[in-house]
C-alpha positions in Angstrom: -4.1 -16.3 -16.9 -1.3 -15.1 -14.4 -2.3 -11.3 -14.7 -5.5 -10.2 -11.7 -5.7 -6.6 -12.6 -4.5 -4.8 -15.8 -5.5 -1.5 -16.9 -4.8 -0.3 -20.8 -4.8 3.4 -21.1 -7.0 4.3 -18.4 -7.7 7.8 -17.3 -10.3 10.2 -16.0 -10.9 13.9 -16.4 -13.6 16.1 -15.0 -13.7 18.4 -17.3 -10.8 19.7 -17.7 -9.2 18.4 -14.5 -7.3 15.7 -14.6 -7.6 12.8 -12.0 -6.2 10.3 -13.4 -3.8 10.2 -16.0 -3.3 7.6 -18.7 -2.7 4.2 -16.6 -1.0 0.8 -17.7 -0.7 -1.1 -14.6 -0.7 -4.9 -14.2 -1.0 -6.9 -10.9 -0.1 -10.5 -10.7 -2.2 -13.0 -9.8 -0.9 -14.1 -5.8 0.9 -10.5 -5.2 0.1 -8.2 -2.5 0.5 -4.8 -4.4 0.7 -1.3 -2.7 -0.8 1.8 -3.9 0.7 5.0 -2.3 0.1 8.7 -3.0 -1.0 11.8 -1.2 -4.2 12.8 -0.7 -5.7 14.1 -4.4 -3.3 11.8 -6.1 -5.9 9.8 -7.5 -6.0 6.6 -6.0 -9.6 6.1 -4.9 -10.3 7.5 -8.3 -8.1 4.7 -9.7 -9.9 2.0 -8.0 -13.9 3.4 -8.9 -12.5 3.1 -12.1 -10.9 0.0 -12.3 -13.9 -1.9 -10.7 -16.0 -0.2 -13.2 -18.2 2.0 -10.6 -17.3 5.7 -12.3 -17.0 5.4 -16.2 -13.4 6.2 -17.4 -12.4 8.8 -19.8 -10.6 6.8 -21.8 -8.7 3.3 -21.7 -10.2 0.0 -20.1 -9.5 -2.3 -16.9 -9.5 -5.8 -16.7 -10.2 -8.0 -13.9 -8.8 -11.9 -14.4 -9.7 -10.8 -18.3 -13.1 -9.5 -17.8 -13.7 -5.9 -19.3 -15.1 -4.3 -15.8 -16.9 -1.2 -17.8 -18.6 -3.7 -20.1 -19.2 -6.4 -17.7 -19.3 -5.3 -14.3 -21.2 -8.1 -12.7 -18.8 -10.7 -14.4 -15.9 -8.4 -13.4 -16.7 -8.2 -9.8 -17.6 -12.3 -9.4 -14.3 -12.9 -7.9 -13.1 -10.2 -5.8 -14.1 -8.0 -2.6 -13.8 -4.4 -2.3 -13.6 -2.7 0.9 -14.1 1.2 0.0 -12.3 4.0 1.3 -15.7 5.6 3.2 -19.1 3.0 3.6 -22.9 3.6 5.2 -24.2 0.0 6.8 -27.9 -0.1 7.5 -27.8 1.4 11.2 -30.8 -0.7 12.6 -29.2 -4.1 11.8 -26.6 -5.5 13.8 -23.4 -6.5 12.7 -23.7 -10.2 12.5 -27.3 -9.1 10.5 -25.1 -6.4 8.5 -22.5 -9.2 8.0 -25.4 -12.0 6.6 -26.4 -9.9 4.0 -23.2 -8.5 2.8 -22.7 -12.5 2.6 -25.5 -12.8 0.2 -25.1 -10.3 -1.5 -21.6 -11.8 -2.3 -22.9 -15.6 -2.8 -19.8 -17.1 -1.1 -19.1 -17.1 2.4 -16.5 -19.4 4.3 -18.6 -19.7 7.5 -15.9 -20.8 9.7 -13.1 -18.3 8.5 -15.7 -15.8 9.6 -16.4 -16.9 13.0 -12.4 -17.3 13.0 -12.0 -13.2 11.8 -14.8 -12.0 14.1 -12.6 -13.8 17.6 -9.2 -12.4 15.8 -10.8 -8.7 15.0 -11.8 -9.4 18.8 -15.7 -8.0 17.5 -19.0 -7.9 18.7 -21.7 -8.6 16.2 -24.6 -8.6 18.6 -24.6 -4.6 19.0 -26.8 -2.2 16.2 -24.6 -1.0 13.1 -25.5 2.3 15.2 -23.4 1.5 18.1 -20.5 1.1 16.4 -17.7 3.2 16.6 -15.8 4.1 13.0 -13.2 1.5 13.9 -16.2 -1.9 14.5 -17.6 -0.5 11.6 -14.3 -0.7 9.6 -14.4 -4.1 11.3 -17.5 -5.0 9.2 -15.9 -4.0 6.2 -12.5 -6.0 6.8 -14.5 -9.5 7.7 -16.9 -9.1 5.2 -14.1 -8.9 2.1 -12.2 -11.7 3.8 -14.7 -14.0 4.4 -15.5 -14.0 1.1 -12.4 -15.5 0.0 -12.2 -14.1 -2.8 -9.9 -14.2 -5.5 -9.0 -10.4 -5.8 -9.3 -8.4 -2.6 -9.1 -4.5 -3.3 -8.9 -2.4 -0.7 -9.2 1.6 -0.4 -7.5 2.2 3.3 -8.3 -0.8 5.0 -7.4 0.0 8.5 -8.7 3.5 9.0 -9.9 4.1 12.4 -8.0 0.8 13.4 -6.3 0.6 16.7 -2.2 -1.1 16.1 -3.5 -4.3 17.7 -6.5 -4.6 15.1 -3.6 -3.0 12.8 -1.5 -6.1 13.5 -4.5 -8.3 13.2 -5.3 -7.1 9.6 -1.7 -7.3 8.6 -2.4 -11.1 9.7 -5.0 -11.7 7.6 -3.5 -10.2 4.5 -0.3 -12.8 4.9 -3.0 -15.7 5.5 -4.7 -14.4 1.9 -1.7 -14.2 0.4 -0.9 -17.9 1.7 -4.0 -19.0 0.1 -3.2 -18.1 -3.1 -5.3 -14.4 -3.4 -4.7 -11.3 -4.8 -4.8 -7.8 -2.4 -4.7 -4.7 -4.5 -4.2 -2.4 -1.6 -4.0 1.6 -1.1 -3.1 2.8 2.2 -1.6 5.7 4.0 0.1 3.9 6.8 3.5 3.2 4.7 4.7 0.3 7.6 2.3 -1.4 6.8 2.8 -1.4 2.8 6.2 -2.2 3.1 5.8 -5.2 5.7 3.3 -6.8 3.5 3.6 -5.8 -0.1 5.6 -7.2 -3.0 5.8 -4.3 -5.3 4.7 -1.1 -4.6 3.0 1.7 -7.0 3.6 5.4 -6.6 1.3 7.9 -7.8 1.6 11.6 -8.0 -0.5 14.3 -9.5 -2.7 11.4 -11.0 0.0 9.8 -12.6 1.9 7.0 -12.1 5.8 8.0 -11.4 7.1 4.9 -9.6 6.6 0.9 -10.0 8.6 -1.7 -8.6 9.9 -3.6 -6.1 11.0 -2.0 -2.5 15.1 -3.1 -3.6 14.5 -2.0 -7.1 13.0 1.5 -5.9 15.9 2.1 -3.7 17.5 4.4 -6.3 14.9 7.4 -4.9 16.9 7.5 -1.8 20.4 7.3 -0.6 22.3 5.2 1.6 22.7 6.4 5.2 26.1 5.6 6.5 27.5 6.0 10.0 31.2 5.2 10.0 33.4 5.5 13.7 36.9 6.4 13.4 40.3 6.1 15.8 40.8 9.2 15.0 39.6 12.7 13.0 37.6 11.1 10.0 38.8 12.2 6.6 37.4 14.7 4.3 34.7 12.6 1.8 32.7 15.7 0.6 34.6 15.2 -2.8 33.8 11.8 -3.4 31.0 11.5 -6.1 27.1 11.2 -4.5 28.1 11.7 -1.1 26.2 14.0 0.9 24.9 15.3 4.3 28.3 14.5 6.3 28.1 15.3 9.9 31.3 14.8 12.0 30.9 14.7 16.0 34.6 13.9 17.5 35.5 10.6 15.7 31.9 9.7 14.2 31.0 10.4 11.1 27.7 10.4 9.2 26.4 10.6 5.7 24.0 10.0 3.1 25.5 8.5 -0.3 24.0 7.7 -3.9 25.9 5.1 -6.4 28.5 3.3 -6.1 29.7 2.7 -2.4 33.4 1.2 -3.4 35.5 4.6 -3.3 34.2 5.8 0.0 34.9 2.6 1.5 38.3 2.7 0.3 39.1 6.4 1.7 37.3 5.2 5.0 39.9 1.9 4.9 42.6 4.2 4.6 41.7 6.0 8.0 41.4 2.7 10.1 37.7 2.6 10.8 36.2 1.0 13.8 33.1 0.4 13.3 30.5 0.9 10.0 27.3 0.7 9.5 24.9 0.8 6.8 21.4 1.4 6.0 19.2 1.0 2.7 16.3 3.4 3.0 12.7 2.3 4.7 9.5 3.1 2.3 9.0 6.4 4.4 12.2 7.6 3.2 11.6 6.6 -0.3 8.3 8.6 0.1 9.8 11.5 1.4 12.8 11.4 -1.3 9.3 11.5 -3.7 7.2 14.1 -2.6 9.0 15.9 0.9 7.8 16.8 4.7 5.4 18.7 3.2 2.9 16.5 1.1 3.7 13.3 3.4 2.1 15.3 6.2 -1.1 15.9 4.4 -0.8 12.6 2.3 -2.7 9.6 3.1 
């Protein structure tokens, strides 16, 4: 089977709210894939559901073929889950804490672990207590990994992470990749999606609006364009899908949607000297999605 996750139909209401809207969704076996919404979109509802921990309105999950509503303990054999919020036992330490999230999971690579605690640069001697929200986010981060397990699903991995520890997850999701696992993985921190996923889901309102690819997603945003001219750059707000022009002296910006060919024949015509031009980041694709507004209060 080459399919990790695949959901049929799956939704949840409370009561009448909806949270989740009818979902078909498949993630490949090997694929790092990114979940992004703003806060209330209905991610962390998507995963409780998908791993079988809240019971869905309607539709089913699978996880490498196993129904995770009828079979939950099958379901969750191969894969580890690091949830969006977590309580550790606050009189153990985290080497203790760390033990017995191992057995509780029956597999543990011993040496990866020793090798995640050195990178994470974390001290397992100290009580759970201690810990600030970042080590204890640490505990959550080694004890997925170490597992190395198939499917790694994670509800905002790096929250209360530092950008070294940032850079040290990012790391360690390449070097599961490399291994041949799966990371299902929703975050608010869209650099890091977009330096480590292969496709990327949107959702919105509890409903899934976007699927793909970062270069087949490009569509939601245009081309940014900065274009430097000998002279007074030509007129090019009545060429189809161009928009936001700004001239200062000879420079020339703009944004532009579709086909590129006739502005770059107008701009050949005017003796350009220099051009460049940008595809849109994930931020921009986000913002082309949902505005300032929600990506401010969006996680």
């Amino acid at each position: 089977m080459d399919v990790a996750i695949e959901t049929k139909g799956l939704s949840k209401y409370y009561g009448k709210t909806m949270a989740l809207a009818p979902l078909n969704l498949s993630v490949k076996k090997g694929e790092i894939l990114g979940y992004l919404g703003p806060n209330g979109a209905g991610k962390t509802t998507t995963i409780r559901t998908m791993l079988g921990l809240i019971k869905p309105t309607s539709g089913r999950a699978e996880i490498f073929g196993v129904e995770s509503q009828k079979d939950t303990t099958e379901a969750h054999k191969h894969l580890a889950y690091i949830p969006g919020e977590s309580a550790f036992w606050p009189n153990l330490t985290g080497e203790e804490t760390l033990h017995l999230l191992g057995s509780i999971s029956g597999q543990v690579d011993k040496k990866y672990k020793e090798k995640l605690i050195k990178r994470f640069q974390f001290d397992p001697s100290k009580k759970v207590r201690t810990y600030s929200k970042g080590n204890r986010q640490k505990i959550n981060i080694i004890a997925a990994l170490m597992t190395r397990a198939d499917l790694l699903v994670m509800d905002e991995p790096t929250a209360g992470l530092d950008p070294i520890m940032e850079q040290a997850f990012r790391e360690s999701a390449l070097e599961a990749k490399a291994n041949g696992q799966t990371i299902f993985l929703s975050s608010h921190i869209l650099e890091e999606v977009e330096a480590l996923c292969d496709r990327v889901a949107i959702l919105r309102h509890g409903r899934l609006v976007e699927l793909g690819t970062l270069e087949e997603m490009r569509h939601l945003s245009a081309l940014n364009i900065e274009v430097t001219f000998t002279a007074t750059p030509p007129k090019i707000d009545h060429i189809a899908g161009v928009s936001q022009v700004h001239v200062i002296g000879h420079q020339l910006t703009c944004q532009l949607r579709g086909p590129i060919e006739p502005l770059l024949r107008v701009f050949a015509a005017h003796n350009p000297q220099t051009l460049l031009s940008r595809e849109p980041s994930l931020e921009e694709l986000f913002l082309s999605l949902y505005g300032d507004e929600e990506v401010r209060k969006g996680k």
